[in-house]
C-alpha positions in Angstrom: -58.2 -117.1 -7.5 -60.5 -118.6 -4.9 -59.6 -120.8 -2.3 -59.3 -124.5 -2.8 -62.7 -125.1 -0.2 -65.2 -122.9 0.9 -67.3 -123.9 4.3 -70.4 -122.6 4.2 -71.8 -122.4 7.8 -76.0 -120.7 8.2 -76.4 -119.4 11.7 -79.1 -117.6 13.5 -78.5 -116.7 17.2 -75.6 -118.7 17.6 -73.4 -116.4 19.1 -71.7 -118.5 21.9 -70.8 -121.1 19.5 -69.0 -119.1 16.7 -65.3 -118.8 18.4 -65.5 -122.4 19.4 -66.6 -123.8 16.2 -64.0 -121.6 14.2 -61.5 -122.7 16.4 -62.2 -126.4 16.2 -62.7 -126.0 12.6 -59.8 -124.9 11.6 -57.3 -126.9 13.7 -59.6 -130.1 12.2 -58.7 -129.3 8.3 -55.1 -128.4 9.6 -52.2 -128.7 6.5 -54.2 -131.3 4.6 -56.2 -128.0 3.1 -54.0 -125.8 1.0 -56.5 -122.7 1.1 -59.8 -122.8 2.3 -62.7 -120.5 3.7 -65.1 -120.1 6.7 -68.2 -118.2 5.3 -70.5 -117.9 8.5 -73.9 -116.6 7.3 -75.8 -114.5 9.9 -79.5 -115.1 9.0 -80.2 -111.5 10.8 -79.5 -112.8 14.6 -81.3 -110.9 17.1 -78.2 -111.7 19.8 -74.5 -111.2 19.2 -73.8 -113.7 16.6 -72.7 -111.0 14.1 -70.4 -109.7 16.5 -68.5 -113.0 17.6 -68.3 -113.4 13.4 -66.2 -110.2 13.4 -63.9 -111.1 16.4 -63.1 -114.7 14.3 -62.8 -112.4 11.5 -60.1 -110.5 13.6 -58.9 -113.8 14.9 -58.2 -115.3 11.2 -58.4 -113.9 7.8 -60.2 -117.2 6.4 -63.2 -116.3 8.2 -65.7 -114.1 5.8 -69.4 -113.0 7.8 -72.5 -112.5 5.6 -75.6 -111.1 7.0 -79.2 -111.2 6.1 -81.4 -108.3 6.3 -83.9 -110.1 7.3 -84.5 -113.6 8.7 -84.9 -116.0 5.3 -84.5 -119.7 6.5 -81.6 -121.9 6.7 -81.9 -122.6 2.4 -82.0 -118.9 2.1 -78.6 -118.8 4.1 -77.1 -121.4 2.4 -78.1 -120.3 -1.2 -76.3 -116.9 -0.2 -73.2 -118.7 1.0 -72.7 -120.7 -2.5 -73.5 -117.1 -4.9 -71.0 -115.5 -2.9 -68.3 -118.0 -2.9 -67.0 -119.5 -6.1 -64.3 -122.7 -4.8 -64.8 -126.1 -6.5 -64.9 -127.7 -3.2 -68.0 -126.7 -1.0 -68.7 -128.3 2.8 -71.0 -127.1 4.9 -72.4 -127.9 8.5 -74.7 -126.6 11.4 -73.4 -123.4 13.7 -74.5 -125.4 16.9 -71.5 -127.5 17.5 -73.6 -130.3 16.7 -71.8 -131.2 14.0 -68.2 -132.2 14.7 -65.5 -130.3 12.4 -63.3 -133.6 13.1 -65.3 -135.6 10.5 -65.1 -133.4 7.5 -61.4 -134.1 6.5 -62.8 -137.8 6.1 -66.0 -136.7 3.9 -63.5 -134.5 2.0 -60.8 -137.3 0.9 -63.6 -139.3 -0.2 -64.4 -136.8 -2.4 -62.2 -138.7 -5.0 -64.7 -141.4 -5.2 -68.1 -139.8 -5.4 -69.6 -136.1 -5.7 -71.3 -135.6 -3.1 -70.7 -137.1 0.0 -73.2 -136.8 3.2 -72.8 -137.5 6.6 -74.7 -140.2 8.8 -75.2 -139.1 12.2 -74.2 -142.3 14.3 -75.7 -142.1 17.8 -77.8 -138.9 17.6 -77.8 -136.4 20.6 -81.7 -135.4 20.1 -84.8 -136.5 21.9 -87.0 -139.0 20.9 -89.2 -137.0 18.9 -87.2 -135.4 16.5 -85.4 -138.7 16.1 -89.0 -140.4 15.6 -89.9 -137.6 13.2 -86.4 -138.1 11.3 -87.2 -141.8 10.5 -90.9 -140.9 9.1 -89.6 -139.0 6.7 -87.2 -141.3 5.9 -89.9 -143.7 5.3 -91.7 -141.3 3.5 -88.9 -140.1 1.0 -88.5 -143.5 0.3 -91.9 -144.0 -0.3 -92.6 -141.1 -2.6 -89.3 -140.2 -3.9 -87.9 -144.2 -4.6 -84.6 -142.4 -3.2 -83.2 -144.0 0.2 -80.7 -141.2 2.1 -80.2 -142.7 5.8 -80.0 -138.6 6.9 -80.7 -136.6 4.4 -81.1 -133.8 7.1 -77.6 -134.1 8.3 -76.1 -130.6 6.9 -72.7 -132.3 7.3 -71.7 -132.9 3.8 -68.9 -132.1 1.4 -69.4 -131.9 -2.9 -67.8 -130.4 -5.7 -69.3 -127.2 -7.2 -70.2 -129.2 -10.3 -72.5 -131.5 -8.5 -75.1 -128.1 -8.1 -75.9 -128.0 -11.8 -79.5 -127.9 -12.1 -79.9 -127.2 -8.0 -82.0 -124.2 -7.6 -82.9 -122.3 -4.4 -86.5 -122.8 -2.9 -87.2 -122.9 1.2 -86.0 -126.5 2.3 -84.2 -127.0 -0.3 -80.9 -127.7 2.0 -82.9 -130.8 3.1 -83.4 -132.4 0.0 -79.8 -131.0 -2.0 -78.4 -135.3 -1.3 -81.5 -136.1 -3.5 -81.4 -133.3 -6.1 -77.8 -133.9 -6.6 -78.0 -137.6 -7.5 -81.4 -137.0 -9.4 -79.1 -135.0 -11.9 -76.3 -137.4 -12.4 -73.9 -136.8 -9.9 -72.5 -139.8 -7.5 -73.4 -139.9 -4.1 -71.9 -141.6 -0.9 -72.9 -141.8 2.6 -70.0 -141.7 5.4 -71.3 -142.3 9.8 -70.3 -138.9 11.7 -70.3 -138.2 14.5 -73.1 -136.3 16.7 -73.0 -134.2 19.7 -74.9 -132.9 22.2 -75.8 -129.0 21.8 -73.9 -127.2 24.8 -75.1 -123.7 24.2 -78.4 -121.9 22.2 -81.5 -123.1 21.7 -82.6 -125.2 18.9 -85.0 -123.5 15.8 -86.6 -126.4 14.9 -89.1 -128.8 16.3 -91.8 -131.4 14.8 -94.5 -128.9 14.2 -93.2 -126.7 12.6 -92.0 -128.4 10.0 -94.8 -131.3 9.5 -96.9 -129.1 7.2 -93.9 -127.3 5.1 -92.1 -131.2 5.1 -95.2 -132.6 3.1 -95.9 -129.7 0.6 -92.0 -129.9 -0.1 -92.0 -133.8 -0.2 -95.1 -133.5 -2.8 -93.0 -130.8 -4.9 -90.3 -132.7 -5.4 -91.9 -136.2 -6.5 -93.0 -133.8 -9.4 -89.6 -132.3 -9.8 -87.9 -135.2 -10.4 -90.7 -136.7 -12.6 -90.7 -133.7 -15.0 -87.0 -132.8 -14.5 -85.0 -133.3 -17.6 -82.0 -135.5 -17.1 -78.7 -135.2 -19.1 -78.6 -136.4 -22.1 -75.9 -137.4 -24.4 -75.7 -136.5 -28.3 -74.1 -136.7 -31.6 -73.5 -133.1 -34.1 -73.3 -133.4 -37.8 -69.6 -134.0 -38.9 -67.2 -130.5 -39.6 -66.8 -129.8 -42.6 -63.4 -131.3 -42.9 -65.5 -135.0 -41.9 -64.3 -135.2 -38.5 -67.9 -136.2 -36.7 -68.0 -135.3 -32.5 -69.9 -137.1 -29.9 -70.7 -134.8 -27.1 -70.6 -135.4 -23.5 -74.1 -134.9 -21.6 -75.7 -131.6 -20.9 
């Protein structure tokens, strides 16, 4: 039987953060979560991230490590946390402390009024640039897509399993799951987090390097969701004792 939640957090040199973020995420989802589990995925860490995921480990048996052979991307790490965990609740968030465990009892009680629910970050620790960068591709999601996410980038978010039907795994994907979700049906909502400084590591990402990748994978996905069939209800013949059956979508 798997555990009521499972929180999938990607990592990649994050070693001085893993105690304190296990810590503060557990004592955050305290009683209100009957069983849950911490899924930490090393994407193949070149410090001692792996080894601070076996002394939570040791520390509490809700914390579960998976590790990479090889450096795949933050999707990559994420599409490995939800094969290997099977709960019909999934959150996930960053491994830099960024995120801040104390919202995600919030985005998981609002659960019972949409599928998916994302965070907002409200009063972003980041410079100028990546903040700058973050409302382009606002604009341009909005312009390409006809979807409007206020942070689609925030990897704070809660949903139920069932929301991932038609999801599949491709690099960035994790960036655009709040648009693939409600482009198959599923109900969205947005909830403000909060946002904090990073106290320890260095960050992975920067403008550059993902301008080029951000446009190919904005392009991709206006043809996606163009060609992407959407569910659709129908009717089957009546059994043979007459009894006729309207099916629920597909």
């Amino acid at each position: 039987m798997p555990p009521d939640i499972a929180i999938i957090i990607p990592v990649y040199n994050e070693g001085a953060n893993i105690l304190p973020l296990t810590r503060e995420l557990l004592a955050a989802l305290g009683p209100q979560v009957r069983s849950c589990e911490v899924v930490f995925v090393d994407d193949a860490s070149t410090d001692n991230t792996w080894e601070q995921i076996r002394q939570a480990r040791d520390l509490d048996p809700r914390v579960r490590g998976l590790r990479h052979d090889r450096n795949s991307g933050q999707s990559a790490a994420l599409w490995t946390g939800l094969q290997a965990t099977a709960s019909p609740i999934v959150a996930t968030l960053d491994g830099d402390l960024q995120n801040d465990p104390a919202d995600l009892p919030r985005l998981l009680t609002e659960l019972e009024h949409a599928e998916l629910v994302c965070g907002v970050r409200s009063k972003r620790q980041d410079n100028f640039v990546r903040r700058a960068s973050s409302a382009v591709a606002r604009w341009a999601r909005r312009l390409v897509l006809g979807v409007d996410f206020a942070d689609s980038g925030c990897s704070l978010r809660a949903f139920k399993r069932s929301a991932l039907a038609g999801v599949f795994p491709f690099h960035g994907f994790h960036r655009f799951l709040p648009i693939l979700v409600q482009g198959g049906g599923a109900t969205t909502r947005e909830l403000a987090v909060n946002h904090r400084p990073r106290v320890a590591g260095v960050s992975k990402y920067g403008v550059w390097n993902r301008l080029g990748r951000g446009v190919v994978d904005l392009l991709a996905m206006a043809w996606y969701q163009k060609r992407r069939l959407r569910p659709t209800r129908f009717t089957e013949l009546p059994d043979p004792d007459g009894k006729g059956s309207t099916r629920p979508e597909v």
